[in-house]
N, CA, C and O atoms as a Tinker XYZ file with bonds, in Angstrom:
   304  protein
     1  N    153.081000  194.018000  171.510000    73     2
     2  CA   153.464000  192.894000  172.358000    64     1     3
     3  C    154.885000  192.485000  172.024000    63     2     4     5
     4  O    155.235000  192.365000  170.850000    81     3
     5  N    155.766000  192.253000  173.112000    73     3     6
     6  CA   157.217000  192.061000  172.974000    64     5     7
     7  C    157.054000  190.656000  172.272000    63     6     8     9
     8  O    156.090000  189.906000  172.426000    81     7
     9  N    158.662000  190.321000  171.110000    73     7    10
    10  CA   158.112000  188.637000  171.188000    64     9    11
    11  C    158.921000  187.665000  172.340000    63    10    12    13
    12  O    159.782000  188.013000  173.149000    81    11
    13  N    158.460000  186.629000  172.164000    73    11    14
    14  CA   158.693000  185.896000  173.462000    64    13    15
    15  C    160.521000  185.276000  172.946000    63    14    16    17
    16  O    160.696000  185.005000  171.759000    81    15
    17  N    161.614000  185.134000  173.870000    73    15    18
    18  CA   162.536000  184.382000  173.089000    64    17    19
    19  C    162.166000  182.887000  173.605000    63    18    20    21
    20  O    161.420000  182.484000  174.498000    81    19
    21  N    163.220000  182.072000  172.425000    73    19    22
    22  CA   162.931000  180.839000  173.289000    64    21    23
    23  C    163.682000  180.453000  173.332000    63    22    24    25
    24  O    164.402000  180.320000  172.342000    81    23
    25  N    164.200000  179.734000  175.336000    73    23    26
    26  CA   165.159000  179.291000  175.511000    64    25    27
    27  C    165.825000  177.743000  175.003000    63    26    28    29
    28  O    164.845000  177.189000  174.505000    81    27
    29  N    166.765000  176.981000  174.912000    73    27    30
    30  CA   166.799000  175.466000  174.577000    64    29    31
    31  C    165.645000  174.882000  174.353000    63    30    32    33
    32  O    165.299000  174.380000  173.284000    81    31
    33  N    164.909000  174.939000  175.530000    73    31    34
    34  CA   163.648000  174.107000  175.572000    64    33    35
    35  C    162.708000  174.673000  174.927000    63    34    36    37
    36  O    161.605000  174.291000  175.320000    81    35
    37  N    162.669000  175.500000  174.019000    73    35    38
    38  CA   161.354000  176.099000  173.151000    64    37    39
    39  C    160.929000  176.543000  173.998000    63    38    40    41
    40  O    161.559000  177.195000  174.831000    81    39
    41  N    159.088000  176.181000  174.026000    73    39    42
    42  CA   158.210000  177.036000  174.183000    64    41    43
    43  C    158.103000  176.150000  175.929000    63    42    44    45
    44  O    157.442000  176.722000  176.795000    81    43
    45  N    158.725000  174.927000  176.234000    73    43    46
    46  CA   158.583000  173.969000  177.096000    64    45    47
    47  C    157.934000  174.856000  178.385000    63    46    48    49
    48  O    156.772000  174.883000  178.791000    81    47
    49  N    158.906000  175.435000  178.777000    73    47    50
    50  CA   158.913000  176.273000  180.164000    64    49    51
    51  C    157.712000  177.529000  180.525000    63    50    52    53
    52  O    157.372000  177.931000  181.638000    81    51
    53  N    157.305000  177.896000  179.400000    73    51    54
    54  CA   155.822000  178.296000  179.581000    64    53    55
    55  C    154.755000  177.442000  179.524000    63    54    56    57
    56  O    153.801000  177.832000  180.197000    81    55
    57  N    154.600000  176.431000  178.959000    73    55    58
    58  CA   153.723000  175.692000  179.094000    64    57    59
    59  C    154.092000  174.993000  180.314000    63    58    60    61
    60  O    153.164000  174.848000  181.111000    81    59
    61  N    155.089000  174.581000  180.612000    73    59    62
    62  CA   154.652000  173.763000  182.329000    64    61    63
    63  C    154.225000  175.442000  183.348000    63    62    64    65
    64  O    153.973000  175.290000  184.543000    81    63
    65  N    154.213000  175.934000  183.146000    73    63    66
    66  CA   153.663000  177.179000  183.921000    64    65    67
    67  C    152.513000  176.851000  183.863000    63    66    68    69
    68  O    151.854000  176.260000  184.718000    81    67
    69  N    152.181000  177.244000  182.774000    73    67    70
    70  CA   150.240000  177.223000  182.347000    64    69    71
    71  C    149.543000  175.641000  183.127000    63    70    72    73
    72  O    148.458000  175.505000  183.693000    81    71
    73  N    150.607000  174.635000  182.889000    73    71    74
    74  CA   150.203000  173.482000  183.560000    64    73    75
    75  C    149.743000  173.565000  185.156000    63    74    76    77
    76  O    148.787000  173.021000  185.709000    81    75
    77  N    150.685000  174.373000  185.654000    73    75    78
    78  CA   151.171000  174.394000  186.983000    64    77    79
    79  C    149.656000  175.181000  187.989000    63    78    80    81
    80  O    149.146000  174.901000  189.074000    81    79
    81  N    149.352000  176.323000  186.847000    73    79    82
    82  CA   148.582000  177.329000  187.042000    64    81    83
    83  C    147.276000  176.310000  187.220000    63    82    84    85
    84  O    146.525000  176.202000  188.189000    81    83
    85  N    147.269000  175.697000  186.121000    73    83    86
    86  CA   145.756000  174.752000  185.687000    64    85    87
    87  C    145.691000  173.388000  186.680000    63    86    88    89
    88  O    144.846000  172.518000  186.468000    81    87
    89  N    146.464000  173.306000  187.558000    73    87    90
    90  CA   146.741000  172.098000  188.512000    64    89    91
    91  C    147.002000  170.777000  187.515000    63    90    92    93
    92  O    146.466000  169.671000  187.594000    81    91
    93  N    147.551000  171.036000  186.983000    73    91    94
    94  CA   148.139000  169.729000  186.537000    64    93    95
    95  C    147.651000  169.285000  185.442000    63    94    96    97
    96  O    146.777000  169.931000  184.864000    81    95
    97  N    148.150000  168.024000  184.913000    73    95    98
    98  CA   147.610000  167.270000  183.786000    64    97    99
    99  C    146.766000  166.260000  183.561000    63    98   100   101
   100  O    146.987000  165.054000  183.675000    81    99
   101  N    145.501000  166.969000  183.139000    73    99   102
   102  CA   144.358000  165.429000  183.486000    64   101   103
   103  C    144.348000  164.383000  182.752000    63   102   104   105
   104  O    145.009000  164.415000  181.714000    81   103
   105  N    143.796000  163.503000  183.006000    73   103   106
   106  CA   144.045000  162.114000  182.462000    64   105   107
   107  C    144.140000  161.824000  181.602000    63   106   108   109
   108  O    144.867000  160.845000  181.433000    81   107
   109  N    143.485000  162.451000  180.423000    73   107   110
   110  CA   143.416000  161.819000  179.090000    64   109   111
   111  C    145.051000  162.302000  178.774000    63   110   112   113
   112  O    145.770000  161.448000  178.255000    81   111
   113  N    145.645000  163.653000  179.080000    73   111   114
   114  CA   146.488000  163.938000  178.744000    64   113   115
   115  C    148.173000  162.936000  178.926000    63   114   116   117
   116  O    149.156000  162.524000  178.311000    81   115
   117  N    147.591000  162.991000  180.084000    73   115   118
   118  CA   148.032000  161.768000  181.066000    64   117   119
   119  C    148.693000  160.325000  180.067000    63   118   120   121
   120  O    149.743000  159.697000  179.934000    81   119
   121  N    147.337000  160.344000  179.549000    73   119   122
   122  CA   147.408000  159.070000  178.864000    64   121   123
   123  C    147.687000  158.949000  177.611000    63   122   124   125
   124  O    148.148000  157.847000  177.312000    81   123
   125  N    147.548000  159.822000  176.629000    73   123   126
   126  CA   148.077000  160.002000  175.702000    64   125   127
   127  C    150.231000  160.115000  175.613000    63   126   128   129
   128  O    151.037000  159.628000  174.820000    81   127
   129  N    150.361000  160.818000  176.608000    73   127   130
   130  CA   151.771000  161.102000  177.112000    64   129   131
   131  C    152.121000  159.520000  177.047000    63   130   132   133
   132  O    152.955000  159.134000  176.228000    81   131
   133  N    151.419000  158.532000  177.993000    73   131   134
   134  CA   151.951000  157.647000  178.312000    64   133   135
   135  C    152.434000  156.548000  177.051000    63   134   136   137
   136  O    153.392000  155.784000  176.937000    81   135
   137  N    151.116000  156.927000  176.073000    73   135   138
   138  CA   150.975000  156.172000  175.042000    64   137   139
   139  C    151.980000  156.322000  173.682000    63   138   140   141
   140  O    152.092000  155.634000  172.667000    81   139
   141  N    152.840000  157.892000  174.282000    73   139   142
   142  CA   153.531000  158.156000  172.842000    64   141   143
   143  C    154.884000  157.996000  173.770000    63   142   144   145
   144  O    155.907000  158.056000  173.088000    81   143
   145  N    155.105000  157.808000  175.167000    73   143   146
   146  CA   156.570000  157.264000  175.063000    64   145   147
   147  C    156.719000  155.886000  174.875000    63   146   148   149
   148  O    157.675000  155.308000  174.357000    81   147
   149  N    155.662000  155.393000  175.354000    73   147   150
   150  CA   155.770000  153.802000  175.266000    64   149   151
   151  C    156.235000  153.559000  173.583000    63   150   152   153
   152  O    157.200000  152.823000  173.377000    81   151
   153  N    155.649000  154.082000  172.620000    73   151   154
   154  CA   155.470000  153.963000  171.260000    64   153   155
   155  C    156.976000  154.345000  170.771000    63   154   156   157
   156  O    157.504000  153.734000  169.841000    81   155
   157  N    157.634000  155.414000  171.476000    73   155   158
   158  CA   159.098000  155.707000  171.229000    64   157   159
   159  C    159.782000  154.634000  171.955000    63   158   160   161
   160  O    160.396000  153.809000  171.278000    81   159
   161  N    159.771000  154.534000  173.072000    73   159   162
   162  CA   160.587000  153.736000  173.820000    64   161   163
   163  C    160.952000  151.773000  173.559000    63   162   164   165
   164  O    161.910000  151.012000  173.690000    81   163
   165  N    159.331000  151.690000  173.081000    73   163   166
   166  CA   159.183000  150.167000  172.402000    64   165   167
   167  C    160.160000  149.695000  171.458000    63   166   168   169
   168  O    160.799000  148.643000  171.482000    81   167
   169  N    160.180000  150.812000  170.464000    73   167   170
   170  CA   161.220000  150.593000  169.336000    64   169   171
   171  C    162.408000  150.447000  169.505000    63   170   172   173
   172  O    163.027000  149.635000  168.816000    81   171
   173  N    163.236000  151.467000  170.808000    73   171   174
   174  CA   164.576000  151.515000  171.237000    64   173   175
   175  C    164.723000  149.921000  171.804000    63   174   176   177
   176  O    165.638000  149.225000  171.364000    81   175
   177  N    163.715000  149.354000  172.862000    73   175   178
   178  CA   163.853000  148.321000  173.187000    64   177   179
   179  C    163.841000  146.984000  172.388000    63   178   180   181
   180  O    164.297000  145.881000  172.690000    81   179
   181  N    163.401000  147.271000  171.645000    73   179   182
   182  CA   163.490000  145.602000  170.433000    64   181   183
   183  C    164.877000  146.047000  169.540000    63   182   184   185
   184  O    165.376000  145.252000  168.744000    81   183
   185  N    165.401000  147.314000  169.749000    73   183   186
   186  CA   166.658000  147.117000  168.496000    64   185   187
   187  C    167.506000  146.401000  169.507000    63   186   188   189
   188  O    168.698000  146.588000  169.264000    81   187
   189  N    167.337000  145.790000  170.357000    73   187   190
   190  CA   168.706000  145.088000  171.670000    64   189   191
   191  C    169.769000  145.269000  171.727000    63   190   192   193
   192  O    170.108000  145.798000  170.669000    81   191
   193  N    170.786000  145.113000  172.529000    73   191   194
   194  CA   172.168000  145.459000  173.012000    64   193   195
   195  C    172.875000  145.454000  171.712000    63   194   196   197
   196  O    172.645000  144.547000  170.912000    81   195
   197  N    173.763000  146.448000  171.424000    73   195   198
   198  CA   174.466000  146.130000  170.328000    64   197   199
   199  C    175.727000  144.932000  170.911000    63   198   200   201
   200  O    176.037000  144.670000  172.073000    81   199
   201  N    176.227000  144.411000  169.727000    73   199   202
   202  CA   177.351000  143.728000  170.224000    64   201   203
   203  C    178.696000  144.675000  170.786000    63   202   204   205
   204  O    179.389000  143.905000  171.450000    81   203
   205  N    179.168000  145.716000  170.773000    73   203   206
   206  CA   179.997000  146.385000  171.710000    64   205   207
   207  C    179.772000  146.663000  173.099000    63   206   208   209
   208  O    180.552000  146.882000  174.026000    81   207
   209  N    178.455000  146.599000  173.022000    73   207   210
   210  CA   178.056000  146.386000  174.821000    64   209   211
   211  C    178.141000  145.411000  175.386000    63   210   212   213
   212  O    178.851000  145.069000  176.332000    81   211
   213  N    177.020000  144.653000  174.517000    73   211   214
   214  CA   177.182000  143.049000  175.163000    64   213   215
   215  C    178.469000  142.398000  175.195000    63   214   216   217
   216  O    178.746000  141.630000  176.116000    81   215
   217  N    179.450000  142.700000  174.057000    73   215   218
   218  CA   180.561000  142.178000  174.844000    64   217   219
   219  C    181.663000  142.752000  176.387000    63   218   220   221
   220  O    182.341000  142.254000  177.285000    81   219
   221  N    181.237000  144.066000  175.882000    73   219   222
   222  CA   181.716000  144.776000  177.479000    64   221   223
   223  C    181.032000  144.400000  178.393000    63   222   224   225
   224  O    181.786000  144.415000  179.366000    81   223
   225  N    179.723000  143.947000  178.812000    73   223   226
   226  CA   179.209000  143.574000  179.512000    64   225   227
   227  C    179.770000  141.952000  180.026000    63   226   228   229
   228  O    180.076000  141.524000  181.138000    81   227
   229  N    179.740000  141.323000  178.695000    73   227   230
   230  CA   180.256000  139.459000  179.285000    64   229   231
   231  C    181.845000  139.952000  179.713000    63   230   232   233
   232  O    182.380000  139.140000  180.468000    81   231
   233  N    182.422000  140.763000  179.475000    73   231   234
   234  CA   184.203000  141.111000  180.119000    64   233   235
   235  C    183.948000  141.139000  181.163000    63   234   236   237
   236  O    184.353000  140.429000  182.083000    81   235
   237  N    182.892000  142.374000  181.156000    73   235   238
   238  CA   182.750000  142.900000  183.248000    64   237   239
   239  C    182.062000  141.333000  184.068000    63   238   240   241
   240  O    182.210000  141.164000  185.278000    81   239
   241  N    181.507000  140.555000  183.399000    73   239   242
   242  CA   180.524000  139.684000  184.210000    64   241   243
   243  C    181.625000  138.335000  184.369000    63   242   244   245
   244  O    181.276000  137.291000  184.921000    81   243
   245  N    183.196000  138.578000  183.710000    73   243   246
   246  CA   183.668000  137.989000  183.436000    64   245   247
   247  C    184.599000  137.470000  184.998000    63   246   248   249
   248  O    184.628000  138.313000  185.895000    81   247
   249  N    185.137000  136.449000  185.186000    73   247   250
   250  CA   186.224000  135.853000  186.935000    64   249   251
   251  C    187.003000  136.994000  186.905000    63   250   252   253
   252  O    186.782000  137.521000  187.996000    81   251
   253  N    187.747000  137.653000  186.326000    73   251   254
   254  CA   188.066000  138.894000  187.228000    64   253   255
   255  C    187.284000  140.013000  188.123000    63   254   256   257
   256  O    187.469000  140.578000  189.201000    81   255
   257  N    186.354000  140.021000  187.129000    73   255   258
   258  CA   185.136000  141.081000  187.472000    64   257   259
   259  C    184.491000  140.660000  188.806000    63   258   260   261
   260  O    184.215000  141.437000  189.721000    81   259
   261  N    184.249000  139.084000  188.798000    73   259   262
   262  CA   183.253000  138.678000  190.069000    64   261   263
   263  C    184.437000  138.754000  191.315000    63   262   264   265
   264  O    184.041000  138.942000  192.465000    81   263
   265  N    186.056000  138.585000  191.011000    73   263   266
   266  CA   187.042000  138.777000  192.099000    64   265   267
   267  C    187.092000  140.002000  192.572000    63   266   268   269
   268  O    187.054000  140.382000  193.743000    81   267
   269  N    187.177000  140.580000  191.623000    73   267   270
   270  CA   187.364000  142.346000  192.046000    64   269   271
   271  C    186.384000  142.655000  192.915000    63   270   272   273
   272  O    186.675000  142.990000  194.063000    81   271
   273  N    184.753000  142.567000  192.379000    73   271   274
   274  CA   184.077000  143.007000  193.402000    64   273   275
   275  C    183.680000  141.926000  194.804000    63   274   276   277
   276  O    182.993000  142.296000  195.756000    81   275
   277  N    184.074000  141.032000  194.708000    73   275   278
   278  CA   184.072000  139.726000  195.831000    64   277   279
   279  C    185.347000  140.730000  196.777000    63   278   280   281
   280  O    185.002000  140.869000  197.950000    81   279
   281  N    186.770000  141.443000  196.415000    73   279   282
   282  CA   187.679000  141.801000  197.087000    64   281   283
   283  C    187.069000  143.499000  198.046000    63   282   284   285
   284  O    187.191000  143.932000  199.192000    81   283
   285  N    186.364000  144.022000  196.656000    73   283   286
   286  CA   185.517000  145.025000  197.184000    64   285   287
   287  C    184.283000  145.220000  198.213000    63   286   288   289
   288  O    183.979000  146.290000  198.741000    81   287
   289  N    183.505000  143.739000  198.429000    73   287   290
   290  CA   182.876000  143.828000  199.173000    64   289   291
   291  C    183.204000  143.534000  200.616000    63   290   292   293
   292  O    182.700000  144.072000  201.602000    81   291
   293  N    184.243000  142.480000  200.579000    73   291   294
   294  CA   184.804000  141.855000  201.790000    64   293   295
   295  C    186.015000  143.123000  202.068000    63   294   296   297
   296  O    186.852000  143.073000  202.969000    81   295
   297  N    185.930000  143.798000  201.463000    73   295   298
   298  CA   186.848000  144.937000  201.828000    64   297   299
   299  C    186.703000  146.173000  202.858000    63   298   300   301
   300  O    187.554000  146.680000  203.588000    81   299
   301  N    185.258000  146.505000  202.660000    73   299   302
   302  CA   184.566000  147.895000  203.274000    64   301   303
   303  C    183.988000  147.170000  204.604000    63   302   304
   304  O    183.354000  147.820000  205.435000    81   303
């Protein structure tokens, strides 16, 4: 048996085959998936905006920012 290479994505791209073949992903799987991004994603969300954003953000939200796009909308 040849061995298999694997591209970037590992083994990824054969297994969504096998998925594809098997009609899809049933629920529990489903749900487990759901349960381990939430569990990654939770954490990203409580570390909050760093302060280099948030202050780029209060610049952009800043009276030039609301003129510029006030000139941009009344523009088009």
């Amino acid at each position: 048996m040849k061995p298999q290479r694997l591209n970037s994505r590992g083994n990824v791209d054969q297994t969504m085959k096998e998925v594809k073949k098997q009609g899809g992903l049933n629920a529990e799987i489903q749900s487990r998936i759901g349960h381990q991004l939430r569990a990654m994603y939770d954490d990203v969300v409580r570390q909050g905006v760093p302060d280099r954003f948030a202050e780029l953000i209060r610049k952009l939200d800043g009276p030039e920012a609301a003129a510029e796009l006030a000139k941009k909308d009344g523009g088009e």
